[in-house]
C-alpha positions in Angstrom: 286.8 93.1 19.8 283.3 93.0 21.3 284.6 91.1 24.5 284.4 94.4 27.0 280.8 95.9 25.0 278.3 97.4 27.7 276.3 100.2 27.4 276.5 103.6 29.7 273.1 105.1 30.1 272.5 108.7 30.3 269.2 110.0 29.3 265.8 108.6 28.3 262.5 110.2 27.6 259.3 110.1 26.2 258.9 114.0 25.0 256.7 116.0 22.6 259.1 117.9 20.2 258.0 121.0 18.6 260.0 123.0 15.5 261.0 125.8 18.3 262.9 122.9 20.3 264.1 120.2 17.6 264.6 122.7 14.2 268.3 122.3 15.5 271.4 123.2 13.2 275.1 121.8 12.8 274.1 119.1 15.8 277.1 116.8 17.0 277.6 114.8 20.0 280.1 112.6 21.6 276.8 110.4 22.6 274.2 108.0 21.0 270.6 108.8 19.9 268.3 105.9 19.9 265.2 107.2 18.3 261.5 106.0 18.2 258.5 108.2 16.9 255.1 106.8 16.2 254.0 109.3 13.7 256.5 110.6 11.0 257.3 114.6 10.5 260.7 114.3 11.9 263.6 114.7 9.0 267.1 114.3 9.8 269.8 116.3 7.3 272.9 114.0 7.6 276.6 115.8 6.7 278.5 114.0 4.0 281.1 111.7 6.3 283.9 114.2 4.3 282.0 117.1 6.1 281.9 119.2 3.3 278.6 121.4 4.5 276.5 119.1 2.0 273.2 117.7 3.6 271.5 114.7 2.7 267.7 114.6 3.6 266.7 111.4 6.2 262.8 111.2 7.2 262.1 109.2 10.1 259.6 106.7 9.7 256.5 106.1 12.0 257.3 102.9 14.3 261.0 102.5 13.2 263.9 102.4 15.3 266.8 104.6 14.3 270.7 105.2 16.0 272.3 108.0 15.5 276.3 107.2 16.3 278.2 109.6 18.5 280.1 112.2 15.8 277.6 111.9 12.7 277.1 115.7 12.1 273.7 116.5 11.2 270.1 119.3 11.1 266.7 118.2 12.7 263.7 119.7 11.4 260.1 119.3 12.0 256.8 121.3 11.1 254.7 120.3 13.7 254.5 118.8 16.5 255.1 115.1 17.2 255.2 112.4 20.1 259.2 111.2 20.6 260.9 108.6 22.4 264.7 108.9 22.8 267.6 107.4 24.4 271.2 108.7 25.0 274.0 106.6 25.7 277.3 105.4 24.6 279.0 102.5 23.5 282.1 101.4 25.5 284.3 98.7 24.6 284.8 98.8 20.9 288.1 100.8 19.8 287.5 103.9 18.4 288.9 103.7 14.9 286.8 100.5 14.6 283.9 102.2 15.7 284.1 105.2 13.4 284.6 102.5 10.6 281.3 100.6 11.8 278.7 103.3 12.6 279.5 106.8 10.8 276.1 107.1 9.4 272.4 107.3 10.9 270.9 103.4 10.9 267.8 102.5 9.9 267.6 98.9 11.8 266.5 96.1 10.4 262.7 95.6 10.9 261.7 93.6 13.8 258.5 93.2 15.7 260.0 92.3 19.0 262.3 95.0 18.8 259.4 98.0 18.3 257.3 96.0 21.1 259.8 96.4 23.6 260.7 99.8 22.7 257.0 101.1 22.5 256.7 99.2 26.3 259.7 100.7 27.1 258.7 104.6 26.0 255.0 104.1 27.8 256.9 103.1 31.1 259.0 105.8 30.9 256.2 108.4 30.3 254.5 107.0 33.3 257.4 107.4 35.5 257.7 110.8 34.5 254.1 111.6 35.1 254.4 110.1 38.8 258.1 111.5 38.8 259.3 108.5 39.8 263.2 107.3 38.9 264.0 104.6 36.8 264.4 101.7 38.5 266.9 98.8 37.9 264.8 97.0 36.0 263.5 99.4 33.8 267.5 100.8 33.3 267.8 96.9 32.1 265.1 96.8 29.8 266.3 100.2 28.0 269.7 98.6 28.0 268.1 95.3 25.8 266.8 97.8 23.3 269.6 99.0 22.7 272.1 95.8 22.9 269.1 94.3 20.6 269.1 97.0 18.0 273.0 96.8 17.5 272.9 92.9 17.6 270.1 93.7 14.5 272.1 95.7 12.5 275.4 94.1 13.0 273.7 90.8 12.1 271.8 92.6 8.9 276.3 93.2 7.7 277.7 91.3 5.1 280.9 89.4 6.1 283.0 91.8 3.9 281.7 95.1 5.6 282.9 93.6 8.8 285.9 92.3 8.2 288.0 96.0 7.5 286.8 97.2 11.7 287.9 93.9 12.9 290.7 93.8 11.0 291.4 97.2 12.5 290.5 96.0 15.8 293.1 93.6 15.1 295.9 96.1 14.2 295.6 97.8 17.7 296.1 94.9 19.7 300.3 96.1 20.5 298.6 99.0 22.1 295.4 97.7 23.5 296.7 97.7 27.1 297.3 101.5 26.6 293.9 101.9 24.9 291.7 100.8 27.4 294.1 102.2 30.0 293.5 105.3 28.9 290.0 105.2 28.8 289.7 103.7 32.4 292.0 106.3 34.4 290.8 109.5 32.7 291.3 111.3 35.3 295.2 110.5 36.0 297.9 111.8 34.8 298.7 109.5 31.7 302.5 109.6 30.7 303.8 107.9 27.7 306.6 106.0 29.6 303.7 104.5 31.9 301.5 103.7 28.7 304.8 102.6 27.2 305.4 100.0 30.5 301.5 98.7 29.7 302.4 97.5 26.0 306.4 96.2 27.1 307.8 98.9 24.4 310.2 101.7 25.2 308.9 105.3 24.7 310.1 106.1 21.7 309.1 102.8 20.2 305.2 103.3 21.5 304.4 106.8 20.7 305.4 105.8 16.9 303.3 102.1 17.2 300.4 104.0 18.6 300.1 106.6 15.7 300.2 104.1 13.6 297.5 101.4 15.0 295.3 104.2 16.0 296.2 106.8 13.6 296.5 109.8 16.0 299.5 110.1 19.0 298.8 108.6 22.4 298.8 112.5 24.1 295.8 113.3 20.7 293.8 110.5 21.5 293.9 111.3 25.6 292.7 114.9 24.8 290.1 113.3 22.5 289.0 111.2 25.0 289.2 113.8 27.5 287.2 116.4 25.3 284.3 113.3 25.4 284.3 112.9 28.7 284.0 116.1 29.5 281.1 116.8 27.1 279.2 114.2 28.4 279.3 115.1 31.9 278.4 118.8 31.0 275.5 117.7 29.1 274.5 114.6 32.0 275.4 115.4 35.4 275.1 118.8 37.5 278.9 118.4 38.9 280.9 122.2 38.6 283.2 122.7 36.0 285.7 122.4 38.6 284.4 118.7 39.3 284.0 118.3 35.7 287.5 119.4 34.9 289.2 117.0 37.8 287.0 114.1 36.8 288.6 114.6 32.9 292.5 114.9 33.6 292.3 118.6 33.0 294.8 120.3 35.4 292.5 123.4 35.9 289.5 124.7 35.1 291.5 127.2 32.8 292.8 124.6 31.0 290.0 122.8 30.6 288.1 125.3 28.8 290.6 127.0 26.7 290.9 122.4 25.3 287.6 122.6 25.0 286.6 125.2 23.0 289.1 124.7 20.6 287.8 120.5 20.1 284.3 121.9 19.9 284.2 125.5 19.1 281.8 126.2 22.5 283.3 127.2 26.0 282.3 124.8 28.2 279.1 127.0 30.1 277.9 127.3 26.9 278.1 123.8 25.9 275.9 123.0 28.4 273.3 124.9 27.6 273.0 123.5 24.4 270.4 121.3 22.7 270.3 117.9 23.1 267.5 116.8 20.8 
């Protein structure tokens, strides 16, 4: 399952937040949060995973490292003022219904000394670059990326055998249509035809539309707008390409298109998606 894992960087800074900028309601995001504070006065309020518009309180300790998973649904609220190093990236290689399985809830990882180190080195390098506005060089990019491959090796480790065993068995279950999967999520921007899928997995159409909605749960054309939607967001929220650029670069045929998808997968038309907060 974990064979393809790497991690897609897209955001990293060492910030002060205030409760004008981070008192932030209804947040979701196709990304990961990796968050650091050394003082506490942040609180999370974490959606019920049935999303039933009940909120469970989460403080955020002083010197702990936290993920937040792409699509947990949550508040942020602070009353004053505090110091706060984040990271945003995603995950890539782990099939999704696996992945919703293993990380649908904030994550408290397991202590570890090494772990805050590095990430308290990393934050302090990262507010000196931005001080001398200076990019990121490749080593630095590398050490952000072993926080965050050494925070998930933490908390996967911390699992019992049992709690792991129903995502890989899942992971298992989509093997038929693992060639389409990662297909898919290669060659956004192509057209992507079940017959072609079909060819990648040796099934005939028919046969592979009905496989697929059962190994992943949704139809093949659901999961490419899904993946589409994600793209999308992400490129909204990370790059300055048009929407035009943004639109091509996701498989939508037009920019029309594009937002009329988009707003009904995340309620916001793409402009104003993009303007958003991404605490």
């Amino acid at each position: 399952m974990l064979d393809n894992l790497h991690i897609r960087l897209f955001q990293t800074d060492w910030v002060t937040i205030s409760p004008t900028w981070w008192n932030v309601k209804k947040l979701q995001r196709n990304y990961w949060r990796y968050y650091f504070n050394p003082i506490e006065g942040a609180v999370l309020e974490v959606e019920d995973l049935n999303h039933t518009g009940v909120f469970e309180k989460y403080p955020l300790k002083a010197r702990q490292p936290y993920f937040i998973p792409a699509g947990v649904h949550f508040n942020s609220t602070i009353q004053v003022d505090i110091p706060h190093f984040f990271i945003h990236f995603d995950v890539i290689g782990i099939p999704s219904p696996a992945m919703r399985t293993l990380f649908n809830a904030p994550i408290c990882l397991p202590r570890s000394e090494r772990l805050v180190q590095t990430t308290w080195e990393v934050a302090q390098a990262v507010h000196t670059n931005k001080q001398l506005d200076k990019e990121l060089d490749l080593y630095m990019q590398c050490q952000i990326k072993v926080v965050i491959y050494e925070g998930l090796a933490l908390y996967l480790h911390s699992l019992p055998a049992e709690q792991l065993e129903h995502p890989l068995q899942l992971a298992i279950a989509l093997k038929p249509v693992l060639p389409a999967i990662q297909y898919i999520d290669s060659n956004l921007e192509k057209p992507l035809l079940n017959r072609d899928l079909a060819q990648l997995c040796q099934m005939n159409e028919d046969y592979f539309i009905r496989r697929f909605k059962e190994c992943v749960g949704q139809s093949p054309g659901s999961y490419i707008r899904d993946q589409r939607v994600k793209h999308a967001a992400q490129g909204l929220l990370f790059t300055e390409n048009s929407l035009e650029q943004i639109a091509t670069n996701s498989g939508f045929g037009s920019r029309f298109y594009f937002a009329k998808v988009f707003k009904e997968a995340t309620g916001y038309s793409p402009a104003a998606y993009r303007k958003t907060s991404r605490v």
